[in-house]
mmCIF file of the N, C-alpha and C atoms, coordinates in Angstrom:
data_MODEL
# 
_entry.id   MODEL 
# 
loop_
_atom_site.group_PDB 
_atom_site.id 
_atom_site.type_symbol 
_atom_site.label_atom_id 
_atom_site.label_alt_id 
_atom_site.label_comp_id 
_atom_site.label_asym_id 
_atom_site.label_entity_id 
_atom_site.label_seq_id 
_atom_site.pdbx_PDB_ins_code 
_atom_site.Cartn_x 
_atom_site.Cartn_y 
_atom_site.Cartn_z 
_atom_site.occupancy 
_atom_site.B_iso_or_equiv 
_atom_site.pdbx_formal_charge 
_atom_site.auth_seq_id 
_atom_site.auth_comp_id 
_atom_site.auth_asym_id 
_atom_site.auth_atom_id 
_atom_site.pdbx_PDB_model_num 
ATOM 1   N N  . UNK A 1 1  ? 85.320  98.418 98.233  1.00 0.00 ? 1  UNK A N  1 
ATOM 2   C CA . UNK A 1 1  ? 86.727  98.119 98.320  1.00 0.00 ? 1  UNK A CA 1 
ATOM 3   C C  . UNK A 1 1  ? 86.885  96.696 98.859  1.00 0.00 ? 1  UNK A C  1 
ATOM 4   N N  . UNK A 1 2  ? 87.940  95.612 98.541  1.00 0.00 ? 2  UNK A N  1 
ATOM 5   C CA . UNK A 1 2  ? 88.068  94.145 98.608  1.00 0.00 ? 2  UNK A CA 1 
ATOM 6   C C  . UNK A 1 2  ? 88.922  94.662 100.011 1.00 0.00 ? 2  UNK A C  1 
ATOM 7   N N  . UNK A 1 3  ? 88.733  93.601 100.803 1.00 0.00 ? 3  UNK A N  1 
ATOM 8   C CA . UNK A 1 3  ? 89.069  93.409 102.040 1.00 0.00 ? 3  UNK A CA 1 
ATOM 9   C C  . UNK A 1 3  ? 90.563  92.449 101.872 1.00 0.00 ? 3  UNK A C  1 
ATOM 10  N N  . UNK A 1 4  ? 91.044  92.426 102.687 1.00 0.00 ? 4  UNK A N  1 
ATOM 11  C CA . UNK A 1 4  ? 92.464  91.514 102.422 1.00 0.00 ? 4  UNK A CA 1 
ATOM 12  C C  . UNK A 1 4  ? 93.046  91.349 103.699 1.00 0.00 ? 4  UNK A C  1 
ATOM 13  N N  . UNK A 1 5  ? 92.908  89.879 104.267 1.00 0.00 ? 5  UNK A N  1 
ATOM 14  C CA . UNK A 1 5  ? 93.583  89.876 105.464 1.00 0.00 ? 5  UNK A CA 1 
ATOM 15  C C  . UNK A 1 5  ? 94.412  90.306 105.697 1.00 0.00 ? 5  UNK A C  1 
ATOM 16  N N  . UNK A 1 6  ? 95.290  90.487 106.882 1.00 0.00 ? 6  UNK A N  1 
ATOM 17  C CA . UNK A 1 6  ? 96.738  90.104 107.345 1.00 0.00 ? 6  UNK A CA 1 
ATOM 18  C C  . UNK A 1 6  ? 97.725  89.233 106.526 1.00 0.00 ? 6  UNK A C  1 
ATOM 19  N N  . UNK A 1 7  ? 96.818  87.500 107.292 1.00 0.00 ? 7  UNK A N  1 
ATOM 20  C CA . UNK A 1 7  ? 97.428  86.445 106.719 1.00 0.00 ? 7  UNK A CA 1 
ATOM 21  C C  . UNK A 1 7  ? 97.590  86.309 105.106 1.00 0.00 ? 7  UNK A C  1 
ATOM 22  N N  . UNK A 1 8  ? 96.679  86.474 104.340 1.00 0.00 ? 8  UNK A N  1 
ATOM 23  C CA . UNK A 1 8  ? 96.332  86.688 103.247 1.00 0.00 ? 8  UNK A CA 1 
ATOM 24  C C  . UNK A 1 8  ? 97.471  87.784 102.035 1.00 0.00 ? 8  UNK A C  1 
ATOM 25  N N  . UNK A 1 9  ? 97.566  88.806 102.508 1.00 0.00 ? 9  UNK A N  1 
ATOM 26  C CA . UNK A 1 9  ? 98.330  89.573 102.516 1.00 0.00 ? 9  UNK A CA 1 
ATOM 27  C C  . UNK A 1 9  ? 100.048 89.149 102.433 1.00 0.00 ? 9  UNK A C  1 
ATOM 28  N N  . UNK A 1 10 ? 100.352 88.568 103.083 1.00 0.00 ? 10 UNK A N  1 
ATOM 29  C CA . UNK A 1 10 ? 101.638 87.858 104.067 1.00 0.00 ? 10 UNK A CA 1 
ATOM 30  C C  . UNK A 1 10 ? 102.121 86.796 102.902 1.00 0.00 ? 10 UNK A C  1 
ATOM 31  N N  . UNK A 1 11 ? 100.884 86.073 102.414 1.00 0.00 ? 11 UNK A N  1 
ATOM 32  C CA . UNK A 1 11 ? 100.932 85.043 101.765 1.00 0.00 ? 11 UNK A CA 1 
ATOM 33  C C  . UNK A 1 11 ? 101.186 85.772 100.041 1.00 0.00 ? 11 UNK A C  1 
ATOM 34  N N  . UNK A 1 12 ? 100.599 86.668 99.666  1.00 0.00 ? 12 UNK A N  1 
ATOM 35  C CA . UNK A 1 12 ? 100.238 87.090 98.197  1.00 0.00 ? 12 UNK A CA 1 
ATOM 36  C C  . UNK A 1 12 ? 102.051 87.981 98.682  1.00 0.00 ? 12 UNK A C  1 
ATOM 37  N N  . UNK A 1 13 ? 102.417 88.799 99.584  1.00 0.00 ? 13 UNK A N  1 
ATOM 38  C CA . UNK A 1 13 ? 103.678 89.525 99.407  1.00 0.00 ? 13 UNK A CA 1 
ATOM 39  C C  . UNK A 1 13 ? 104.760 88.001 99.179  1.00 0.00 ? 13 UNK A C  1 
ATOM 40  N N  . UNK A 1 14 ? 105.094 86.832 100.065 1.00 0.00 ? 14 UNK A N  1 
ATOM 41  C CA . UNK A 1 14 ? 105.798 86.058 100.012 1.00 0.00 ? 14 UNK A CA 1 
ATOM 42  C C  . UNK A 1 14 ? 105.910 85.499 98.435  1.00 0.00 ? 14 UNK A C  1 
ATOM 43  N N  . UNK A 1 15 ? 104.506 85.311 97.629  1.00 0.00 ? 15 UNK A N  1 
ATOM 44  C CA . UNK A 1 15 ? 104.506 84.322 97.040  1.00 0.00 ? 15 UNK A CA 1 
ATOM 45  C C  . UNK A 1 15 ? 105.166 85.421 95.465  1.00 0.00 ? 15 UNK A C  1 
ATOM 46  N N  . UNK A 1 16 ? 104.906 86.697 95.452  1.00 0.00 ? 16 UNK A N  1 
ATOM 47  C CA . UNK A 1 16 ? 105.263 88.188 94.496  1.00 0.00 ? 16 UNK A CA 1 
ATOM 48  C C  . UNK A 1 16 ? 106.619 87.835 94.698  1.00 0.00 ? 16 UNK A C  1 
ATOM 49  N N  . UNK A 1 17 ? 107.346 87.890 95.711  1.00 0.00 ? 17 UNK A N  1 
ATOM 50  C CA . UNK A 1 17 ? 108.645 87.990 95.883  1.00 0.00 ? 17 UNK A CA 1 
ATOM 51  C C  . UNK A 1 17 ? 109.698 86.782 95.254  1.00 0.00 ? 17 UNK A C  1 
ATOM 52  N N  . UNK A 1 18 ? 109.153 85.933 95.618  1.00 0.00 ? 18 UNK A N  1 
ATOM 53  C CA . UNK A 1 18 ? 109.263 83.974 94.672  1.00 0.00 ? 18 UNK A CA 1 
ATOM 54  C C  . UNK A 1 18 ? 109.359 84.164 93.572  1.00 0.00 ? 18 UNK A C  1 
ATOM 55  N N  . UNK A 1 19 ? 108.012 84.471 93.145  1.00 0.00 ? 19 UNK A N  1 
ATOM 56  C CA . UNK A 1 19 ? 107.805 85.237 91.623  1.00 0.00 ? 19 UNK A CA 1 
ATOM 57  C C  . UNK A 1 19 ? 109.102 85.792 91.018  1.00 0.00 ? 19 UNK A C  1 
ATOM 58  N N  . UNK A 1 20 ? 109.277 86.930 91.571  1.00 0.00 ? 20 UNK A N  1 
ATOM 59  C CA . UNK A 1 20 ? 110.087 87.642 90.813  1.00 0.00 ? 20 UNK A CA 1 
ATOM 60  C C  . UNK A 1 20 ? 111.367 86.929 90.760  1.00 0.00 ? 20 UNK A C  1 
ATOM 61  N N  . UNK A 1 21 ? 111.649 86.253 92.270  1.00 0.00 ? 21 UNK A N  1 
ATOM 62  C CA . UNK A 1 21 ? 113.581 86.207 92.461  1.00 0.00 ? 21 UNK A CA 1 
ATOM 63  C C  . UNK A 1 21 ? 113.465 84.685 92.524  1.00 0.00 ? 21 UNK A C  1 
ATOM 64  N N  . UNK A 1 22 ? 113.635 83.665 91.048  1.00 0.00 ? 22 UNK A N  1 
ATOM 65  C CA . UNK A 1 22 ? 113.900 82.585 91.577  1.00 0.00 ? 22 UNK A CA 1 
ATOM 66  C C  . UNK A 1 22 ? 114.931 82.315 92.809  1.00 0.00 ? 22 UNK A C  1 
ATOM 67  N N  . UNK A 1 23 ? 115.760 83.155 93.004  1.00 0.00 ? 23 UNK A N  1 
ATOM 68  C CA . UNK A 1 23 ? 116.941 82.419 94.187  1.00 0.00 ? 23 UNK A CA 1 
ATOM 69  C C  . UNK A 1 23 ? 116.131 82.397 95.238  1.00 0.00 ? 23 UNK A C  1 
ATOM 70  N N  . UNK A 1 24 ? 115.008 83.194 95.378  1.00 0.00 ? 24 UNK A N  1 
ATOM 71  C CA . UNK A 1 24 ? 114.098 83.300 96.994  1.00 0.00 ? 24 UNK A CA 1 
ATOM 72  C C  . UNK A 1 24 ? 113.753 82.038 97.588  1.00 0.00 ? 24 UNK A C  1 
ATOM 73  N N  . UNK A 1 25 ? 114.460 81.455 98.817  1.00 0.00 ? 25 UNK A N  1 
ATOM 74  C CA . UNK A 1 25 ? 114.016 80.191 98.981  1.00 0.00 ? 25 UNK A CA 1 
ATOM 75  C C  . UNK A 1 25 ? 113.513 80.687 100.676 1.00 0.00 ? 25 UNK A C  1 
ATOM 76  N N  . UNK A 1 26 ? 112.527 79.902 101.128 1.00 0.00 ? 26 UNK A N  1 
ATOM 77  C CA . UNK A 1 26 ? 111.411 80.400 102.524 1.00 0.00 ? 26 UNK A CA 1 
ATOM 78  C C  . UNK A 1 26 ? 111.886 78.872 103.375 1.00 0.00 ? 26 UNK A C  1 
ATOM 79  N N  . UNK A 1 27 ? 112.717 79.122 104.240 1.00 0.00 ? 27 UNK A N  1 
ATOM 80  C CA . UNK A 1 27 ? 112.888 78.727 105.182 1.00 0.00 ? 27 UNK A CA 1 
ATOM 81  C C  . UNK A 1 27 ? 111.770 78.624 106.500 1.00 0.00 ? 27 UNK A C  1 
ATOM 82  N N  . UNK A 1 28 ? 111.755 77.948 107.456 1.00 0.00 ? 28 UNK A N  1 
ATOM 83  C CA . UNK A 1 28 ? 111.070 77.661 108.424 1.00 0.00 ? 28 UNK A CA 1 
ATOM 84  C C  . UNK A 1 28 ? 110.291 76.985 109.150 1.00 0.00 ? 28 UNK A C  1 
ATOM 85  N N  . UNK A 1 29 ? 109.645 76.611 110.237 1.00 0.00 ? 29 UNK A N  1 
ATOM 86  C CA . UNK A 1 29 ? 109.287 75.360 110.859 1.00 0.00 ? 29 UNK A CA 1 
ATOM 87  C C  . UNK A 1 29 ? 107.638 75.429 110.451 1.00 0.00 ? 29 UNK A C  1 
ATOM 88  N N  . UNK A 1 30 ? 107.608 73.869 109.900 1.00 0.00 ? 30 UNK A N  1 
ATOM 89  C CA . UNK A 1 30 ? 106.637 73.295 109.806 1.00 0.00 ? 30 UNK A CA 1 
ATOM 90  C C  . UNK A 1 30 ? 105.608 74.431 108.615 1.00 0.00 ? 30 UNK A C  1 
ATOM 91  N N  . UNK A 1 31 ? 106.633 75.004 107.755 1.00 0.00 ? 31 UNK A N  1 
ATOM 92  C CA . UNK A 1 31 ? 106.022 76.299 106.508 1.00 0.00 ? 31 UNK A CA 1 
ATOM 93  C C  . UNK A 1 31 ? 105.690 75.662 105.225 1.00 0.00 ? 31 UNK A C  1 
ATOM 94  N N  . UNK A 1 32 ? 105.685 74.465 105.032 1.00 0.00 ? 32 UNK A N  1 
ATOM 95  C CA . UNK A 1 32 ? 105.928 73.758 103.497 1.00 0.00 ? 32 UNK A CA 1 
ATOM 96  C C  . UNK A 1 32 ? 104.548 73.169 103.811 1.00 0.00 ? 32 UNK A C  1 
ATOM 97  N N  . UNK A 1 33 ? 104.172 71.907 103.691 1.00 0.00 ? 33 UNK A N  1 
ATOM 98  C CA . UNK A 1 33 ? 103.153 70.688 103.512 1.00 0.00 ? 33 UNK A CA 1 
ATOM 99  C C  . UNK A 1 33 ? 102.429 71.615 104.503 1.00 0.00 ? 33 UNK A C  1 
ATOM 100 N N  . UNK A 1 34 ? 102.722 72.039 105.746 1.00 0.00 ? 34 UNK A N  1 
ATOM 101 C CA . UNK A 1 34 ? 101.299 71.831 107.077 1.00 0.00 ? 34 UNK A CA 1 
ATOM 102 C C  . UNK A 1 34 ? 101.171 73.574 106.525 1.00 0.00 ? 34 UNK A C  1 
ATOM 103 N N  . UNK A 1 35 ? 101.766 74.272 106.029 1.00 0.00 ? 35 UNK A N  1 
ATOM 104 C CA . UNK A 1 35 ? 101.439 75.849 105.681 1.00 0.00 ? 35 UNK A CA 1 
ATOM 105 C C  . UNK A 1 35 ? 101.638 76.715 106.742 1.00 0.00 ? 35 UNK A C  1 
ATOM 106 N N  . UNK A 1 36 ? 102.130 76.622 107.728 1.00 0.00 ? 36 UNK A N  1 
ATOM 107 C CA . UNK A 1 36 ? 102.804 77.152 108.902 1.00 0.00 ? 36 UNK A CA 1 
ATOM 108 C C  . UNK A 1 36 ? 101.759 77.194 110.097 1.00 0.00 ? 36 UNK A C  1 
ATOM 109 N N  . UNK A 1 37 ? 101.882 77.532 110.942 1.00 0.00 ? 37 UNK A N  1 
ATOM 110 C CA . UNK A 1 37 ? 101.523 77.221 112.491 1.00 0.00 ? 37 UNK A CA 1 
ATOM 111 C C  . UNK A 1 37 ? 100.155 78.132 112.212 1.00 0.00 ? 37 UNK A C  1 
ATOM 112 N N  . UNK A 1 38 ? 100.048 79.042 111.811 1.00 0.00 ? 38 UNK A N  1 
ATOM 113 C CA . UNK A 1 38 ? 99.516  80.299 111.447 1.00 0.00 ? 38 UNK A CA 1 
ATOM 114 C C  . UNK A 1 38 ? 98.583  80.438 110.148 1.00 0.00 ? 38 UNK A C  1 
ATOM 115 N N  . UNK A 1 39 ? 98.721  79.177 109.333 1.00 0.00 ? 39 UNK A N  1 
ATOM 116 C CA . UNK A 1 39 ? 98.590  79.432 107.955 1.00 0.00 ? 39 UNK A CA 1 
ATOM 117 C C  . UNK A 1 39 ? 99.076  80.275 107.289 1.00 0.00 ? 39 UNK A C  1 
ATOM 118 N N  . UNK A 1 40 ? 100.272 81.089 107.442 1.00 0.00 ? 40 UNK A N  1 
ATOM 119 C CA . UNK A 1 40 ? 100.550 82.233 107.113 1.00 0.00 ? 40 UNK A CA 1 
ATOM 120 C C  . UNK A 1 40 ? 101.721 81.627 105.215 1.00 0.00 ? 40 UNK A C  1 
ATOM 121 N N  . UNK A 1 41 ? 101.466 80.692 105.195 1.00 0.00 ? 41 UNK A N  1 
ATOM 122 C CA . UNK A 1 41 ? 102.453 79.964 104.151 1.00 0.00 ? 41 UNK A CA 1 
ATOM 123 C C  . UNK A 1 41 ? 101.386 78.863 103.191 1.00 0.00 ? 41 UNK A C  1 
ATOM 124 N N  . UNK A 1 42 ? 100.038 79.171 103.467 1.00 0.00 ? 42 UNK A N  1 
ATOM 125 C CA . UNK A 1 42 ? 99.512  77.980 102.874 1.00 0.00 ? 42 UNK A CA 1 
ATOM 126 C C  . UNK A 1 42 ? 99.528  78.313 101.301 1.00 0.00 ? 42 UNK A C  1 
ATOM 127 N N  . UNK A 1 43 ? 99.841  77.193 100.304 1.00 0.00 ? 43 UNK A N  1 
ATOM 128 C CA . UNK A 1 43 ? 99.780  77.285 99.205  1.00 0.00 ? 43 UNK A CA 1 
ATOM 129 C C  . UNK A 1 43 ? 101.047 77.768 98.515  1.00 0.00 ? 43 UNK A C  1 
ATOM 130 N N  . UNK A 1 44 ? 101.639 77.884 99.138  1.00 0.00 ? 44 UNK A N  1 
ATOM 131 C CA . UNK A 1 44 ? 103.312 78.093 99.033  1.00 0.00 ? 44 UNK A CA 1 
ATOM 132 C C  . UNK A 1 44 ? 103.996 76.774 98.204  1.00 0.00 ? 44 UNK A C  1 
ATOM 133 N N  . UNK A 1 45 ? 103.973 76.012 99.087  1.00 0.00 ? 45 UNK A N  1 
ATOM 134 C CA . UNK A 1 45 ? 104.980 74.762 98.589  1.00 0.00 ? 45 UNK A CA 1 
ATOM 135 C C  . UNK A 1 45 ? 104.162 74.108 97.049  1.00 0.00 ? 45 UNK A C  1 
ATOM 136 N N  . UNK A 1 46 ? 103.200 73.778 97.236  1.00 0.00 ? 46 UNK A N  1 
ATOM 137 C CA . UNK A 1 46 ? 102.332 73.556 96.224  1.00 0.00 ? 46 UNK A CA 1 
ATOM 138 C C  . UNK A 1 46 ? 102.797 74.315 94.758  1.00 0.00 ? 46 UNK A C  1 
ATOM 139 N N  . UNK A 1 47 ? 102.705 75.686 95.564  1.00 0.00 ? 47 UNK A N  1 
ATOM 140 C CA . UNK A 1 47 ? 103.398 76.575 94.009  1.00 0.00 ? 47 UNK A CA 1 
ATOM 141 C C  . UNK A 1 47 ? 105.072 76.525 93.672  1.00 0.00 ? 47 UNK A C  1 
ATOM 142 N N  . UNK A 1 48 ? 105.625 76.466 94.766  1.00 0.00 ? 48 UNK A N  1 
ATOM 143 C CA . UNK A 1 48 ? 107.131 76.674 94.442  1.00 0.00 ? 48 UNK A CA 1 
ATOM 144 C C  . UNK A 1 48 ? 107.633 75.249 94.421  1.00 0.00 ? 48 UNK A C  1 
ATOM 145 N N  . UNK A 1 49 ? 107.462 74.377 95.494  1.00 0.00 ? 49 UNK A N  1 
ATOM 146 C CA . UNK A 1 49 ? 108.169 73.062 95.462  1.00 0.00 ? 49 UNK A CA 1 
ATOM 147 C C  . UNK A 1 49 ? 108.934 72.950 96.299  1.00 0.00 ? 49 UNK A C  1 
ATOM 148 N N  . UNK A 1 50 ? 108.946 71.782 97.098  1.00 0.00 ? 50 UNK A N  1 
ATOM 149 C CA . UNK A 1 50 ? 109.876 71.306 97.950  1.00 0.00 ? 50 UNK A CA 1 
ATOM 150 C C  . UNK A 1 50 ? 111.403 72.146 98.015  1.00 0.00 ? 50 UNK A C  1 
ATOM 151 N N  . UNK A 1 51 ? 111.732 71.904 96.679  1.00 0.00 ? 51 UNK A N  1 
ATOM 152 C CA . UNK A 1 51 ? 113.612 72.978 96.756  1.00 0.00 ? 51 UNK A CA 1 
ATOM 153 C C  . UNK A 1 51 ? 113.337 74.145 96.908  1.00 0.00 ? 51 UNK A C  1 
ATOM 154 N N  . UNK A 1 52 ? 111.921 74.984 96.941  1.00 0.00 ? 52 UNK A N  1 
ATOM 155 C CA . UNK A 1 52 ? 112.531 76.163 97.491  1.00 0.00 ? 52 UNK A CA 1 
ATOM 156 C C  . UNK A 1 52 ? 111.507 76.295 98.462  1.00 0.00 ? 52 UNK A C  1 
ATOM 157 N N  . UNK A 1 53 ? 110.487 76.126 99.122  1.00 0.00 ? 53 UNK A N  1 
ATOM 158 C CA . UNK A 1 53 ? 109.801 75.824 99.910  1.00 0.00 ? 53 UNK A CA 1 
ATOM 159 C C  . UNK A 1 53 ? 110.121 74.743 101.553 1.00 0.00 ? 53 UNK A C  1 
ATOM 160 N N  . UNK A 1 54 ? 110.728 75.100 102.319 1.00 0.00 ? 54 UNK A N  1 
ATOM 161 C CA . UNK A 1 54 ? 111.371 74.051 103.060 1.00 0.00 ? 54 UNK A CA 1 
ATOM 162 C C  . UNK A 1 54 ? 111.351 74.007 104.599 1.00 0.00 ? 54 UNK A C  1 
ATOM 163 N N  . UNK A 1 55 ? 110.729 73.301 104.845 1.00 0.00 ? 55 UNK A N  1 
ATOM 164 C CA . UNK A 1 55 ? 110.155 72.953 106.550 1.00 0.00 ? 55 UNK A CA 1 
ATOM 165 C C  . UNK A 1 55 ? 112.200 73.079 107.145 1.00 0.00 ? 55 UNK A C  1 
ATOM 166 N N  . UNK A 1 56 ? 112.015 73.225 108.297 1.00 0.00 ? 56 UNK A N  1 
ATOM 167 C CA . UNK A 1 56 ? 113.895 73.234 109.003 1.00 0.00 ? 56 UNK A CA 1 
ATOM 168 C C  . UNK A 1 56 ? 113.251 72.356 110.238 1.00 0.00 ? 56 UNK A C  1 
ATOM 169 N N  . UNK A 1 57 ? 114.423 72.045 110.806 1.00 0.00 ? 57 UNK A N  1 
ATOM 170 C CA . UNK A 1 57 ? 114.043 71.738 112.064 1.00 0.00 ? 57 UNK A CA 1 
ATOM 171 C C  . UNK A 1 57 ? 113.499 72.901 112.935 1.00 0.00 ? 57 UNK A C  1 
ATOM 172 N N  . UNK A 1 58 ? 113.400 72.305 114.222 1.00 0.00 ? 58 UNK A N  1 
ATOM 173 C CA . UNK A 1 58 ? 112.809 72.940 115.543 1.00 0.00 ? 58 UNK A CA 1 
ATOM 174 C C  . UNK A 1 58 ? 114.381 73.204 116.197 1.00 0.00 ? 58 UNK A C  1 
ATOM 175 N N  . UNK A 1 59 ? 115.171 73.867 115.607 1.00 0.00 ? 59 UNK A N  1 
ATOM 176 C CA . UNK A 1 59 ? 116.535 74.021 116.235 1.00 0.00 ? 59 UNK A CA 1 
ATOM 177 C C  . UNK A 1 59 ? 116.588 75.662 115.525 1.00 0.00 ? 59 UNK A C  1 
ATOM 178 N N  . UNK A 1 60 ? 116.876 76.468 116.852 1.00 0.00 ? 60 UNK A N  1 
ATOM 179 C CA . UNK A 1 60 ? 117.173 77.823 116.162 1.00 0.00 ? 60 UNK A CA 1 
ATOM 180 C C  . UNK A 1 60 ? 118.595 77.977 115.544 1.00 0.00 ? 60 UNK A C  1 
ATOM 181 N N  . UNK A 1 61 ? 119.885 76.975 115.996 1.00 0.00 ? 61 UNK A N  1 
ATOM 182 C CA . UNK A 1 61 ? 120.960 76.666 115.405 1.00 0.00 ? 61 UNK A CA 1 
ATOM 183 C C  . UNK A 1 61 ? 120.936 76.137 114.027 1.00 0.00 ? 61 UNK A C  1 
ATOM 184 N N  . UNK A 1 62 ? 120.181 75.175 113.902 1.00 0.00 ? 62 UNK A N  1 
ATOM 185 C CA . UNK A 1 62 ? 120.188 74.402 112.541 1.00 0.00 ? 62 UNK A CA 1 
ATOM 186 C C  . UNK A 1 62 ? 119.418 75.157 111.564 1.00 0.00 ? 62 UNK A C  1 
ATOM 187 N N  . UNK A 1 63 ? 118.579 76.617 111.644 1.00 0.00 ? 63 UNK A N  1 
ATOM 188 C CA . UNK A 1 63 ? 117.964 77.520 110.377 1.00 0.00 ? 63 UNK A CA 1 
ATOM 189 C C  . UNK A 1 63 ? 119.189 78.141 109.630 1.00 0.00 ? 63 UNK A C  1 
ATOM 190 N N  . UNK A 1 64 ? 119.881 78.534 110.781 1.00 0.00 ? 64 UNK A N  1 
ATOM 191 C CA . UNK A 1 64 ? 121.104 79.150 109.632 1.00 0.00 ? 64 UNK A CA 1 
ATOM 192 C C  . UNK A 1 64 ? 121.869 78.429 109.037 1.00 0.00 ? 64 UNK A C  1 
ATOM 193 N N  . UNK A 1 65 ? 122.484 77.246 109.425 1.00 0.00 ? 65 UNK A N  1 
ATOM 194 C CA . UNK A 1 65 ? 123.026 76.051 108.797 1.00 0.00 ? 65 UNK A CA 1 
ATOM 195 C C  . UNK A 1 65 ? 122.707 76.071 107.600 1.00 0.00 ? 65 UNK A C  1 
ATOM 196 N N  . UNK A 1 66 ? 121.183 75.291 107.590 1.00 0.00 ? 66 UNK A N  1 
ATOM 197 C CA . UNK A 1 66 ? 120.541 74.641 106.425 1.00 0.00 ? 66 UNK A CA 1 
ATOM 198 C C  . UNK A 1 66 ? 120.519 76.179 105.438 1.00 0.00 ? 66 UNK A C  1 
ATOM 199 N N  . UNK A 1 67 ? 120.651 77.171 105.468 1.00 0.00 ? 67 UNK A N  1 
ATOM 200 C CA . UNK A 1 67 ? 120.828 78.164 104.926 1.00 0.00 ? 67 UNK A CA 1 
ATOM 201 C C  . UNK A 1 67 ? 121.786 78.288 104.208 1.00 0.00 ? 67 UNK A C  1 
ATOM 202 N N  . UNK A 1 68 ? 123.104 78.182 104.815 1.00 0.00 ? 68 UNK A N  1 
ATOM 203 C CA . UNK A 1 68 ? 124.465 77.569 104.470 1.00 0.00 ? 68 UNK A CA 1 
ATOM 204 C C  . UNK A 1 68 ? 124.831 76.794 103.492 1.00 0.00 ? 68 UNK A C  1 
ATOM 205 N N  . UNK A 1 69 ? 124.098 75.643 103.793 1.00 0.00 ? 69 UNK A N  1 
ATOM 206 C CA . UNK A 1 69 ? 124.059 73.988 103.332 1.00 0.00 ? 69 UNK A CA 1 
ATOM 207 C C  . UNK A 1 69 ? 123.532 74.705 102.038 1.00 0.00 ? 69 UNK A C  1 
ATOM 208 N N  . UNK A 1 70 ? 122.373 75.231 101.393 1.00 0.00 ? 70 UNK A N  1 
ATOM 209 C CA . UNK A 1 70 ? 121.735 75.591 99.688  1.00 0.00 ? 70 UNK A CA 1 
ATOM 210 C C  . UNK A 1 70 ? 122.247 76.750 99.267  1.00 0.00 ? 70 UNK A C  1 
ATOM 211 N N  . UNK A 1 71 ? 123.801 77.104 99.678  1.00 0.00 ? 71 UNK A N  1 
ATOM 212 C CA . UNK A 1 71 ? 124.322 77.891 98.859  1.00 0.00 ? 71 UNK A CA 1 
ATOM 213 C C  . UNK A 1 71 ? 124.925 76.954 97.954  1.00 0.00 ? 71 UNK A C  1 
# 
């Protein structure tokens, strides 16, 4: 039986969900270019792209904003 991380895991459910729902856009700090704190996002932006792939600030005010802002 194939083994499957956590992280790994995290990454293949996020990237299924993209897949299916172009509107799915992944908010969060430092989740795009650096692949999150965690790696839990690596290979993300690469596949989806900057517009739906998108680093936010370090402001827990400004995530919902910018949320706002790409309706």
């Amino acid at each position: 039986m194939a083994e499957l991380t956590y992280r790994d895991a995290v990454i293949r459910g996020i990237a299924q969900e993209m897949q299916r729902d172009p509107d799915v856009v992944f908010l969060g700090e430092d989740v795009a270019k650096a692949g999150g704190v965690f790696k839990a996002t690596v290979g993300l932006y690469e596949q989806f792209g900057p517009l739906r792939v998108r680093d936010t600030p370090i402001s827990e005010q400004a995530i919902p904003a910018l949320r706002w802002a790409l309706q």
